[in-house]
Structure formats: structure tokens, C-alpha cells
C-alpha positions in Angstrom: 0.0 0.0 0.0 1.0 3.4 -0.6 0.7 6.1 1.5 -0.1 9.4 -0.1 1.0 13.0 1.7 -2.0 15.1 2.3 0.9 18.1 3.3 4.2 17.9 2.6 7.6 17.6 4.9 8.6 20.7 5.6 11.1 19.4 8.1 12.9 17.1 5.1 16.1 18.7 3.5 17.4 17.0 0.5 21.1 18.3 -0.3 23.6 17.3 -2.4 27.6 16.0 -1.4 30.7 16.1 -2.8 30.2 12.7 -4.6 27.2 13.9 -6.3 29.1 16.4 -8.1 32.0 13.8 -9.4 31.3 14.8 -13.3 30.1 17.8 -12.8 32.2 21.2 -13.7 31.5 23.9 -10.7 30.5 26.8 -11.4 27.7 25.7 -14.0 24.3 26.5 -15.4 23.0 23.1 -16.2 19.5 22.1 -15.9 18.6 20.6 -13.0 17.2 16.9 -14.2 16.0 14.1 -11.8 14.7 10.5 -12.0 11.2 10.0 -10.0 9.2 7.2 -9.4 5.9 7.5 -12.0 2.8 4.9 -11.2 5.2 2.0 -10.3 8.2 3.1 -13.3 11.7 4.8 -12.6 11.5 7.2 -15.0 14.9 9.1 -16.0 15.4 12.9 -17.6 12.8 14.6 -15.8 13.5 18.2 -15.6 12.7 20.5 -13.4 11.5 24.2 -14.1 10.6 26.5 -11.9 9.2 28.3 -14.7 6.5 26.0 -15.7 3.2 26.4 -14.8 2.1 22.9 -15.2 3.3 19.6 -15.2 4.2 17.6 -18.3 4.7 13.8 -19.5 5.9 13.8 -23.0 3.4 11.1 -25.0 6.8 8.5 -25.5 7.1 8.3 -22.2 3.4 7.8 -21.8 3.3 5.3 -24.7 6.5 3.5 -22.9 4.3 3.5 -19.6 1.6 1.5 -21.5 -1.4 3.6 -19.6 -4.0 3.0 -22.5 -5.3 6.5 -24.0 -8.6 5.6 -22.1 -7.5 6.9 -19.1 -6.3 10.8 -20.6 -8.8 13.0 -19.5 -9.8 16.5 -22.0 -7.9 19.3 -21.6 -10.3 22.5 -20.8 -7.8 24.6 -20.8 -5.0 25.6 -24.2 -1.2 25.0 -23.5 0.8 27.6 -25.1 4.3 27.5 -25.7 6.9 29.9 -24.4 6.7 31.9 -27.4 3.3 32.0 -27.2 1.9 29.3 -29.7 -0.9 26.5 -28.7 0.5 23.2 -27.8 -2.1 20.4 -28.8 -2.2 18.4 -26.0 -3.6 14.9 -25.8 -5.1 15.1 -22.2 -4.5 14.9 -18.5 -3.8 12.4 -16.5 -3.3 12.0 -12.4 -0.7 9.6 -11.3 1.4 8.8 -8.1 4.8 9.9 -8.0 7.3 9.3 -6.1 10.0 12.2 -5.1 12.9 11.4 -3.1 14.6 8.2 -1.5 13.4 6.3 1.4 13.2 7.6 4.4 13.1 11.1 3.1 10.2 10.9 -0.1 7.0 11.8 -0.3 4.5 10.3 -2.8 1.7 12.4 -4.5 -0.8 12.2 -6.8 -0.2 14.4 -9.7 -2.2 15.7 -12.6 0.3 15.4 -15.9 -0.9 17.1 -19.1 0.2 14.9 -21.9 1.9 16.8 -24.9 2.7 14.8 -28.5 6.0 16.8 -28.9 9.9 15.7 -29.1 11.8 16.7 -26.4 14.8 16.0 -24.6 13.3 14.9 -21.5 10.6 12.9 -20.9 8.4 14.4 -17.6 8.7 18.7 -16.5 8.6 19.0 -13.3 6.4 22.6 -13.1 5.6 25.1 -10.1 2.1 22.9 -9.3 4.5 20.2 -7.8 7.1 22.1 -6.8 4.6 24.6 -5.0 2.8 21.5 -3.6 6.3 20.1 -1.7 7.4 23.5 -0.6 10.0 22.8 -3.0 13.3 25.2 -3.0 16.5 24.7 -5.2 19.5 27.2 -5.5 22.4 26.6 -7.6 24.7 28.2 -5.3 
């Protein structure tokens, strides 16, 4: 059984050591990309962006997930890109996720909007969730 957090940990810290940094030139400006738990699947090269306002799964990912199109909700909403044209988006779906490592994770249910586009990454990580978790991340 999974146990879903109605309020997040605010008393969690999640930091980074000198071994996490290994192949990683200091200073940088790199995107900061995760892997998270998604219904059950380790999914790698999920970025996250502050800037987002919602959260994304890319439809490969989706596809690779095998979570039938049945289950994508309409959009009633349009998406629009950062340079202000409409995304077509194939629908919504909510789906536990998994952030963090045993014993400091928290698992949520999360509404994804589903986008038909190529991308380098395969979930964004928007302000919903990071808002959600009480999420902060510096690069200093």
C-alpha cells in the first residue's frame, strides 16, 4: 500500500555531497534533471523548471508507460508554448509519483498534461508540484 502525503515535509532537507558532483564542472548552469518514481516506473530525464506552470509527460514516455489512451482526460484549458503558440495536448492524466529516497520521499498524486511533442526529456517538473512540496533549489 501506498501512502499518499496530504501536506508535505517541511522538516525534510534534501542536499547534495561532494560525490554527487563527481562529473560535474563547478561553477555551472545546467538544468537541474532528476529521476522520479511514476505509477510504479523509474522514469529518468525529468527536468525540473521553476518556470513551468504545469506539469508535463511527453506522449513516449506515456506510450512507454503502456497507460491505455482511455485513461487521458480532455484538456479544458489551451497550452501555449513559451513563445506564445498553442501546444495540442492529448489530455490529463493523475498519477502517483514518487519524489525522493526512502526515508526522506513523499508520494503524490499528480495531474500530468500529456503533450505529442519531441523533447529531450521525458516528464517537466512545473511550479504545481514544486509549490505542492514546498519545493526550493539554489544553484549556489
Amino acid at each position: 500500500m501506498v501512502r499518499l502525503d496530504k501536506r508535505p515535509r517541511t522538516d525534510q532537507v534534501t542536499t547534495f555531497i561532494d560525490i554527487d558532483y563527481d562529473c560535474i564542472q563547478t561553477p555551472h548552469n545546467d538544468a537541474m534533471v532528476v529521476t522520479l518514481t511514476v505509477a510504479n516506473f523509474e522514469v529518468n530525464r525529468v527536468l525540473i523548471d521553476n518556470g513551468s506552470s504545469t506539469d508535463i509527460m511527453f506522449y513516449d514516455i506515456f506510450e512507454k508507460l503502456k497507460l491505455g489512451t482511455n485513461r487521458l482526460k480532455p484538456m479544458d484549458s489551451p497550452l501555449c508554448g513559451f513563445s506564445g503558440e498553442r501546444v495540442h495536448e492529448e489530455g490529463t492524466i493523475e498519477l502517483l509519483v514518487t519524489i525522493g529516497v526512502a526515508p526522506q520521499q513523499s508520494t503524490i498524486m499528480v495531474k500530468f498534461l500529456v503533450v505529442k511533442l519531441p523533447y529531450a526529456y521525458n516528464v517537466i517538473i512545473g511550479r504545481p508540484i514544486l509549490n505542492f512540496l514546498s519545493s526550493v533549489y539554489t544553484t549556489s
